[in-house]
N, C-alpha and C positions, 0 to 999 in steps of 0.2 A: 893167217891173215892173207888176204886177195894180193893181188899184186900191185893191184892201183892202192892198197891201203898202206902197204909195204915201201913203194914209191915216195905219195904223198909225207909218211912218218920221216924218212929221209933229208927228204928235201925240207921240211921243217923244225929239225933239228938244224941242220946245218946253217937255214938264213936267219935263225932264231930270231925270225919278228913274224905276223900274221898273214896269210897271204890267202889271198884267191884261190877257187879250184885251177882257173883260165891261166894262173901265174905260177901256181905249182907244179903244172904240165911245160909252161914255156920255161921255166929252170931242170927240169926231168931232160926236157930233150936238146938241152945245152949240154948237159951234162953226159949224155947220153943212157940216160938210164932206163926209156921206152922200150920193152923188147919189140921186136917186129909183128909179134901176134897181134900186137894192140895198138888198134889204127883207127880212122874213122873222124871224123867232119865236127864231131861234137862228142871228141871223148872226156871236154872238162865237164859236161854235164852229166855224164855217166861216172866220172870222179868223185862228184859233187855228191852226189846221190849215194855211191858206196859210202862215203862219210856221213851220210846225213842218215843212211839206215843202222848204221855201226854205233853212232851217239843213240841215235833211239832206241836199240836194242840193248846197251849194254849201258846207257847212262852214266855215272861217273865213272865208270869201271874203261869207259870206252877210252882210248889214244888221243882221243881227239873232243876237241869243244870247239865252241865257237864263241868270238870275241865279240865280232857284229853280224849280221843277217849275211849270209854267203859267205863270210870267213872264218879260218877255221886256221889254229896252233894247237900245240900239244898240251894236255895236262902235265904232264910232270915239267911242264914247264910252264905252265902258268901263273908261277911267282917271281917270272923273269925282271928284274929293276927295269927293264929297258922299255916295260909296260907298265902303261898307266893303269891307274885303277879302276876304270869301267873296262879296260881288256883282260883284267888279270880276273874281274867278276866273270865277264860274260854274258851270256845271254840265253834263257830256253826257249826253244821253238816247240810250238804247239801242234803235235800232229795234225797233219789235214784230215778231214771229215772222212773223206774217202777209208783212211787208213784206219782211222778208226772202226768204220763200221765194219772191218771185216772183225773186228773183235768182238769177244761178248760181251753184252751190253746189260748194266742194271736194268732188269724189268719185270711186272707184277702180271699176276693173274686177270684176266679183262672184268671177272666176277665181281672183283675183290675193288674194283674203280667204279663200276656201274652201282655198285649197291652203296657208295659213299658220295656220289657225287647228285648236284641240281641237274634240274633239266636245261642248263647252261653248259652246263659240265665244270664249273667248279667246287670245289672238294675243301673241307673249310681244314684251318689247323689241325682242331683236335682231332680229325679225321688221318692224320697222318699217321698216326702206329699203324693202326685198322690196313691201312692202304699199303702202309709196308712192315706187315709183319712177314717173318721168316717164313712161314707158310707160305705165302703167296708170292715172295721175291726169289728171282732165280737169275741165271746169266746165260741169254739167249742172243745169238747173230740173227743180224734183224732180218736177213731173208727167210729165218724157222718164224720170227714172228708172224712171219706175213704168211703163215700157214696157218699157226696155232689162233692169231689176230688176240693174241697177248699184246702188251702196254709196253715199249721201251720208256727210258725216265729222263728226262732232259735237266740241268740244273741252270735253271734261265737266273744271274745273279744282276741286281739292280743295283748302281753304284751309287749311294745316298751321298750326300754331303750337307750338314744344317736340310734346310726347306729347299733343298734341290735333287733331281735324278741327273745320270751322265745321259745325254741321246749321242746319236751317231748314226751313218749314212754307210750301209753295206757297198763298200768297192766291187772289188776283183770276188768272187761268191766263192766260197769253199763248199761246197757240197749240190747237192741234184734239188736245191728246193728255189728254181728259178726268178721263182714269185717274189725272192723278197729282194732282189737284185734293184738296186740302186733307191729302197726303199728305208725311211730311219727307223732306228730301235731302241731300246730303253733297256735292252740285256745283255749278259753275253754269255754263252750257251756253249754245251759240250754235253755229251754221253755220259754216262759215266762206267766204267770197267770196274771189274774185282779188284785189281789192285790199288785203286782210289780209297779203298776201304782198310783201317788200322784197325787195334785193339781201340782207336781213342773213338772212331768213326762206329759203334758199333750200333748205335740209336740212327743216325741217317744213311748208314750205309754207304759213305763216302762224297755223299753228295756235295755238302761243302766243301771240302777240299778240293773234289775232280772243279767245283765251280771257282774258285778261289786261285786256283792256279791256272785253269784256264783263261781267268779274268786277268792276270799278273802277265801273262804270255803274251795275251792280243793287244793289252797297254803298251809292253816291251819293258817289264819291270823285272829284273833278273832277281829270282829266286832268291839267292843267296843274299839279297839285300832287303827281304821280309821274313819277317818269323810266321810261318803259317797256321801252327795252332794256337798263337794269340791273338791273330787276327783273327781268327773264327766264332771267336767270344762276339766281335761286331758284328757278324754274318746274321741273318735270322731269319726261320723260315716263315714265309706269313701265308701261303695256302698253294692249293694246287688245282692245277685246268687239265682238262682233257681236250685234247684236237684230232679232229679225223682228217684223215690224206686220203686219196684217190684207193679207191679198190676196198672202200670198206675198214681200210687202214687206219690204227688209232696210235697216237701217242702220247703220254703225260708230262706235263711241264712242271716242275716243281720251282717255285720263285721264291730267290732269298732276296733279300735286301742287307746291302752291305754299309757300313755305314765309314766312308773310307778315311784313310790319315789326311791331316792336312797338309800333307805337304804333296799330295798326291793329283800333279796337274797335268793331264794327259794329253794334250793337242798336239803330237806330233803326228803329223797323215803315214796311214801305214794301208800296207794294198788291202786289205779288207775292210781299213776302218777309216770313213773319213767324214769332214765337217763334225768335227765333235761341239757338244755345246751345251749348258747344264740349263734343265728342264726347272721353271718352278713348280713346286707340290702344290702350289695351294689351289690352283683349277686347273683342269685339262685344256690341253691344246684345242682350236677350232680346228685344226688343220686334219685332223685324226688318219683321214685317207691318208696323209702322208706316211703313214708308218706302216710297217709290216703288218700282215695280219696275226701274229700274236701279239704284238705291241697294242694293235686296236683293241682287242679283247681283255689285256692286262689292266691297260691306261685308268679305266674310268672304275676299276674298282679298287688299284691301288692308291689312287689319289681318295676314293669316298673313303679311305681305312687312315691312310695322312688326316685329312680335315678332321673325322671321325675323333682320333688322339688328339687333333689341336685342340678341339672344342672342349674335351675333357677336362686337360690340362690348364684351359684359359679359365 
């Protein structure tokens, strides 16, 4: 264990309640417990960071959790009486984009998309084994993609509730795709990794889940207070789009619709996600510009596939 990790376990044992990186360090250097080696203008952020790559890396197995967003107590002590019960939960934090992509990423053969999709580029359901069978699906970092000009697979989850979608207004932007900066969306989206994928995941290759928790993370609904493979039974996937990025770049979006608890009301503003507000299904917005441009391209035929069912049904 680092030093700064060695430190912070310390000093968190000993105040047995939650504290800051910024507060950890000012009890370390009361204490005296900073060696001299380690100095510098902004070492609670390099603190911060040793913790936050140690929880990601090792998950529960890590020293450390976090109670709320920047604070962070010990596991073996997180049944402390002196903690409430949203501290003693927790909270999962969703890796940044960044982080992500240095990983491999679920993605298909470019063959294997072209020969199933319109000259829109969407790609209907039963299109979906076709499009990810074992043959064609492998785990590539997306700078080889951008050699080979293979498909990464995005899992765009749409939060349903009755005859409404969740929208919401991109903050502070996680990743290099500028355009959709301060623009609204109708999903919430992540990569998806090998290890998204179970014995249970073996039909979508983990898609629902990597979207389902991702969607759980950017609400700020702590894990341990949803059962994830029963809510998956609500998830469904209803088709998939193709989108091209600069350089001849392609990638696939694969869109679930989630159909969420009702007790599940999410307006707290968080840096990525804000002005949230729940969309009627039954016509599209006039405003459409206002949305991202995958949210444009979704919009008008997720709602023709809604009315489509109402009609049915009436």
């Amino acid at each position: 264990m680092s030093t700064y990790l060695a430190i912070a376990e310390q000093i968190l044992e000993e105040a047995e309640q939650p504290l800051t990186a910024k507060e950890i360090l000012s009890l370390a250097y009361q204490k005296d417990l900073v060696p001299s080696n380690l100095y510098g203008k902004t070492q609670h952020k390099t603190l911060q960071a040793r913790i936050s790559v140690d929880i990601r890396k090792r998950g529960d197995e890590s020293a450390f959790y976090r109670t709320s967003r920047g604070v962070f107590f010990l596991t073996k002590l997180k049944n402390s009486p002196f903690l409430s019960e949203k501290q003693q939960q927790g909270i999962h934090a969703r890796p940044r984009f960044r982080e992500l992509n240095r990983q491999p990423v679920l993605s298909v053969v470019s063959d294997n998309v072209k020969a199933n999709s319109d000259e829109n580029g969407f790609i209907k359901k039963r299109c979906f084994e076709k499009i990810l069978s074992y043959t064609a699906v492998k785990y590539s970092k997306l700078k080889e993609l951008e050699k080979t000009g293979d498909y990464p697979v995005w899992a765009f989850v749409v939060v349903k509730k009755d005859d409404t979608i969740l929208t919401y207004r991109h903050g502070r932007y996680r990743e290099d795709r500028d355009g959709f900066l301060n623009q609204r969306t109708i999903g919430f989206k992540t990569l998806v990794n090998a290890k998204d994928k179970t014995f249970l995941d073996s039909e979508d290759f983990g898609l629902t889940t990597a979207g389902l928790i991702s969607t759980y993370a950017d609400l700020g609904v702590p894990l341990k207070t949803v059962n994830v493979d029963q809510e998956k039974s609500k998830a469904e996937i209803d088709f998939l789009v193709a989108f091209g990025r600069e350089k001849d770049e392609m990638e696939l979006v694969c869109i679930l619709t989630y159909d969420c608890p009702d007790w599940l009301e999410p307006f707290k503003r968080r840096l990525a996600i804000n002005d949230l507000s729940w969309l009627k299904t039954s016509h599209a917005p006039n405003n459409l510009e206002d949305f991202d441009e995958w949210s444009q391209k979704i919009l008008p035929e997720l709602f023709a596939k809604y009315n489509a069912k109402h009609k049915v049904v009436s």
